[in-house]
N, C-alpha and C positions, 0 to 999 in steps of 0.2 A: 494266110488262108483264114486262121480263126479272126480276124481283125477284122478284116473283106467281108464274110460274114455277120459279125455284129454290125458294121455298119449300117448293114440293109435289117437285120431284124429287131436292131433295138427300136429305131424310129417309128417301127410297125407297130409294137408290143405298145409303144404308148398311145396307137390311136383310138381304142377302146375305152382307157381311164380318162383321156382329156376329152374324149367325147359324152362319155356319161354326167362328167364334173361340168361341163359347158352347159347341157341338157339340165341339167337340178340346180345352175345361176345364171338363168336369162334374168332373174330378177332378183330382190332382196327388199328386205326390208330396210328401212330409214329415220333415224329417232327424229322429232320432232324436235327443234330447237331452231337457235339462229345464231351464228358464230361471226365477229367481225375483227376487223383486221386492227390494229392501235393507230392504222393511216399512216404510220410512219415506219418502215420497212426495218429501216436498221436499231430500231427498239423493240421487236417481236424478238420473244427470247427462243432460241435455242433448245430443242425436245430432244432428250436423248431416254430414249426407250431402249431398257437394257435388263433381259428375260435374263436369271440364271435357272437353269430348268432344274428344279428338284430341293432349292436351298429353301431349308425348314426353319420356323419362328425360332426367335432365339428360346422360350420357352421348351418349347418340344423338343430343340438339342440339349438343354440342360435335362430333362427328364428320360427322354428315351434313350436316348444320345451319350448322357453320363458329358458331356461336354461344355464348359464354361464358353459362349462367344460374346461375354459383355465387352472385351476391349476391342471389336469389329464395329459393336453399337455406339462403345462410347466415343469410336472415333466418329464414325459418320455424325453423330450427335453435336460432335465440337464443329463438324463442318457446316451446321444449321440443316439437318437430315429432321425430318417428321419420321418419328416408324411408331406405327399404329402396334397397339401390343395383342388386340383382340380382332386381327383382323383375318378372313376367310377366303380360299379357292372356292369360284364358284362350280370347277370342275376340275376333276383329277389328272386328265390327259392332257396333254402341250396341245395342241391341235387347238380342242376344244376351248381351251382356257383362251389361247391370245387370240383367236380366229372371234370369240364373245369380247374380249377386249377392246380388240381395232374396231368393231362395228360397234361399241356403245351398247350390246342387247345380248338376250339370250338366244341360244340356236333354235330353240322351238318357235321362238317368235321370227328370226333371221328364215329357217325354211322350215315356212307351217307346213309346204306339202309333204311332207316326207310323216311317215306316221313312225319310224324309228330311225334315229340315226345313230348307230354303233359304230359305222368303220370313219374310223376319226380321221383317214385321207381326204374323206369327200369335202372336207369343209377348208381343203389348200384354197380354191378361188375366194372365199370369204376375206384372206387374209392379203391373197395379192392385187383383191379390189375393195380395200376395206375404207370404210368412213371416217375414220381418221385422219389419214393421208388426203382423201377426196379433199374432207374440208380445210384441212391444210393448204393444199397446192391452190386449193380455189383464193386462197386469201394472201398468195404469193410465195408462200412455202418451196424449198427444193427436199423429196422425197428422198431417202438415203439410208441403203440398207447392207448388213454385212453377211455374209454367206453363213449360213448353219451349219452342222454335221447331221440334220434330220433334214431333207430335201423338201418334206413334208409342210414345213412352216418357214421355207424361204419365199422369201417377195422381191422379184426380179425386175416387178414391171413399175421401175421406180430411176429417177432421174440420175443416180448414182448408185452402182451397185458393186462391192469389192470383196472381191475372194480371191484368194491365192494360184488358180489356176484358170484357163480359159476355155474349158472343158466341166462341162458340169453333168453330173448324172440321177435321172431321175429316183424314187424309190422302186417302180418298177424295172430298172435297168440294174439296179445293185441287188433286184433278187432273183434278174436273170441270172445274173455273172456268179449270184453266188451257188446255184440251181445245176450250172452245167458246165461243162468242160473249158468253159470262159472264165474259171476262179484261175488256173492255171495260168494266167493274161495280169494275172496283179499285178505283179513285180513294175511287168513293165508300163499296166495305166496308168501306176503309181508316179510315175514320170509327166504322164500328161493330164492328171486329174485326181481328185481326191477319191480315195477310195480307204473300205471300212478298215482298217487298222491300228493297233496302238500309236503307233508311230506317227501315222497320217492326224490322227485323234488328238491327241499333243498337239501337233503343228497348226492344225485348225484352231484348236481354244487360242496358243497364243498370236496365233496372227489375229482372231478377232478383236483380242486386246489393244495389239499392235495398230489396226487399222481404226480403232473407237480413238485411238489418242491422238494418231493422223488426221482424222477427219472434228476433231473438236479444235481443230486449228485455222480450219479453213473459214471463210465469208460465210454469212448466214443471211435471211432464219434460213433453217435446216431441220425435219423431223427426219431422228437417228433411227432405226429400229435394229435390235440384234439381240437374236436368241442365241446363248451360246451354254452346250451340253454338260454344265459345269453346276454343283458337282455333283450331278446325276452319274452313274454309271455309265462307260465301262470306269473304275477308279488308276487315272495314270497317271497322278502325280502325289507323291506325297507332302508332308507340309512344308518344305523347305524347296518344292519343288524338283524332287527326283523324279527320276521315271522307272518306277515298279512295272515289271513285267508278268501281268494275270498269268496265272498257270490253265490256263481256257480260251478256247478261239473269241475272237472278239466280237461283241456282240453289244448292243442300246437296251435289253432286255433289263426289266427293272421287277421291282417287287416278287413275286415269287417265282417267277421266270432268269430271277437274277441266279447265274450256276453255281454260287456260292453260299455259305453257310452267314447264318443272320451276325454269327460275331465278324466275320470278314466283310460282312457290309456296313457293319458298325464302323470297322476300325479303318475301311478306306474308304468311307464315307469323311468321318470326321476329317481326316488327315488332305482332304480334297477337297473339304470345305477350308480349311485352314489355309491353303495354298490360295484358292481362289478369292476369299478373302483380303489377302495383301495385296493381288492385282486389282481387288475393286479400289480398295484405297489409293494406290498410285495411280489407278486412274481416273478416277473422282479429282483426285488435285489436281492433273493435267488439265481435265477439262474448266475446273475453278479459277484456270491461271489466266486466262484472259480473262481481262479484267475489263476490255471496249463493249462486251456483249453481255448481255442476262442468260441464264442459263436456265434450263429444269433439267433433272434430272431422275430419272425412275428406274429405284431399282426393284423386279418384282418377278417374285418367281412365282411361274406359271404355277405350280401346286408345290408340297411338300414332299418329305423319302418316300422311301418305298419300302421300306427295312420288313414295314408290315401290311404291307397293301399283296391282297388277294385279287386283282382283278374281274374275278368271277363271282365273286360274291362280295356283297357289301358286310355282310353279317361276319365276315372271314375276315375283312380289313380293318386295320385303328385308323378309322377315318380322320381322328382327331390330328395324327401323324399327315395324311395324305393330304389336307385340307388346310394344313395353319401353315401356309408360307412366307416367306421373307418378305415384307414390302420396306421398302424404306423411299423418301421421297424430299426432293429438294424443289421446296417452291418459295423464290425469293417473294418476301412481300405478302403472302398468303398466311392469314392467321392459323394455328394449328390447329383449333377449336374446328376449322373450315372440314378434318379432315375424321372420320369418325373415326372411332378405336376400331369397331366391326365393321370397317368399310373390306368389298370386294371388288375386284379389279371391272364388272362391266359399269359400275360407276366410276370409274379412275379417269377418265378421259370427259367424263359429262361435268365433274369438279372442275378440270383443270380447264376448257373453255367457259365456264362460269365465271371463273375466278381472272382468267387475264383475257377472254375476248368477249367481255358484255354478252355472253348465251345465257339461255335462259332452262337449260336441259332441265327436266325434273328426275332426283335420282330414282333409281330404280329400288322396289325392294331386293334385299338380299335373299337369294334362292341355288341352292345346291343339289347337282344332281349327280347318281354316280356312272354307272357302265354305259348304259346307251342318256343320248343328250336330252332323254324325256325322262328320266328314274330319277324324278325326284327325292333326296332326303332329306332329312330335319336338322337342325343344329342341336338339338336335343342330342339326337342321334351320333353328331361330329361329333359332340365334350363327351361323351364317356370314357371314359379314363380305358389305358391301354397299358398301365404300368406292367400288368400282372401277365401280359403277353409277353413280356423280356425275359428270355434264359439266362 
């Protein structure tokens, strides 16, 4: 009966958000440049865009963090890895950041009609019709993307697409279910579609692993994209990869929404950066082991922890925490000099068709904003030290 039911009222519940989200992108903006192809198909190398959401500069993990992760650096280092040491999130939220990413610009200029833009869902179409991909597929590209655990910044509408189940649920459907008498229904969704739990949470991160070293095996070019919720909260694997079970219902809730106290976000923060860490290196080599194809490889995480982000206030948050993320980058051939120490990810994509398809992007300045995607702040503002905020 309750199944019969959701059937008919989920599909319902979403024709209001994908109506609104269609109505605010009949159009977008579009950076000026010219991107060309090398004319020869099987020497376009290989893009693999690979978000960890939340992994912080190695700097800010040895300060806030109390945490050494120079043998993660110096491995990627030995693999010919660029990591910029002074480089910046142009925004704090996932949404924001890769949605500014895939389209080359910032959201204020991406949708000038909006006079604020806070609810960081509206900007899903940004990402599943993003300029990146466009320009890619225009110059022979196959689009290919791995499912997320935020529904929010999956991109579907792309030539390959692999997730674990064949059943996929929006974020308005996972806060029916979680809303009403349809939680009671997990057990058994959990059979036919991913739904919110440790368990399921786990299974997602490593199958997106599983399917990035599947898919770095197949015929190219191919642009890769996969955001995977690692090691952002909830924290479920420790460093040797156990599976700890939070003593709190599960939840993506981060920074001071997080149900835990700031040393348990420390300590399974680290211990799930640690973990996640040794899957990027294994999978970093799988992808380096063919050796017929050129590769790039970007690793970049959308923003920094949360250990200290107030989402309500910026004056409340160690922005310098929330803003100094993981970038690391594998571009054969590309001099390092190419790559700035303070570079931010809406130039990350205007470099890399510079440097291997004769474009001519000019980068943008760097600009950072916090709550809604017009609160501008300063970088002044991001380096002020946050030591003294640790208990």
């Amino acid at each position: 009966m309750l199944l019969g039911i959701a059937q008919v009222f989920l599909p319902i519940g979403r024709i209001p958000f994908e109506y609104f989200q269609n109505y605010l992108f009949e159009k977008k903006s579009i950076p000026n440049g010219r991107v060309m192809s090398s004319g020869e198909i099987n020497t376009d190398p290989d893009i693999f865009y690979i978000v960890l959401d939340g992994y912080a500069r190695m700097d800010i993990l040895r300060d806030l963090f109390n945490h050494d992760n120079s043998k993660f650096s110096d491995d990627l280092s030995s693999k010919g890895f660029i990591i910029p040491i002074a480089n910046q999130s142009n925004y704090p939220r996932t949404p924001f950041s890769i949605s500014s990413t895939l389209n080359m610009n910032y959201i204020d200029v991406l949708l000038p009609e909006l006079d604020e833009i806070q609810f960081s869902w509206l900007v899903s179409p940004l990402i599943q019709d993003n300029e990146v991909a466009h320009i890619l597929r225009e110059i022979g590209y196959e689009i290919v993307s791995v499912r997320s655990g935020y529904s929010v910044v999956n991109n579907k509408k792309v030539d390959r697409y692999y997730q674990p189940y064949l059943i996929e649920l929006s974020e308005f459907e996972y806060f029916f279910i979680d809303q009403t008498a349809f939680s009671l229904l997990e057990p058994l969704l959990a059979q036919i579609t991913y739904v919110r739990s440790f368990e399921q949470h786990r299974n997602l991160i490593q199958f997106d692993f599983s399917a990035l070293s599947s898919i770095s095996k197949l015929p190219g070019p191919q642009f890769v994209y996969a955001h995977i919720v690692a090691p952002h909260p909830p924290f479920v694997f420790d460093e040797l990869g156990g599976l700890p079970e939070p003593d709190y219902p599960f939840t993506l809730l981060d920074g001071t929404d997080y149900p835990g106290t700031k040393e348990q976000y420390r300590e399974g923060y680290v211990k799930q950066v640690n973990f996640i860490s040794e899957q990027v290196i294994q999978l970093v080599s799988e992808i380096l082991e063919n050796p017929e194809r050129p590769q790039i490889i970007i690793l970049q995480a959308d923003h920094g922890g949360g250990m200290l982000t107030d989402f309500s206030s910026s004056e409340a948050t160690c922005l310098k925490e929330r803003f100094s993320p993981l970038a690391a980058y594998y571009l054969p051939g590309v001099d390092e000099d190419a790559i700035p120490d303070d570079i931010t990810p809406v130039n990350l994509f205007r470099i890399i068709f510079n440097e291997y398809f004769q474009a001519d992007f000019p980068l943008l300045e760097n600009r950072y904003y916090f709550q809604d995607a017009r609160d501008e702040i300063s970088l002044e503002q991001i380096n002020l030290s946050c030591e003294s905020w640790i208990e």
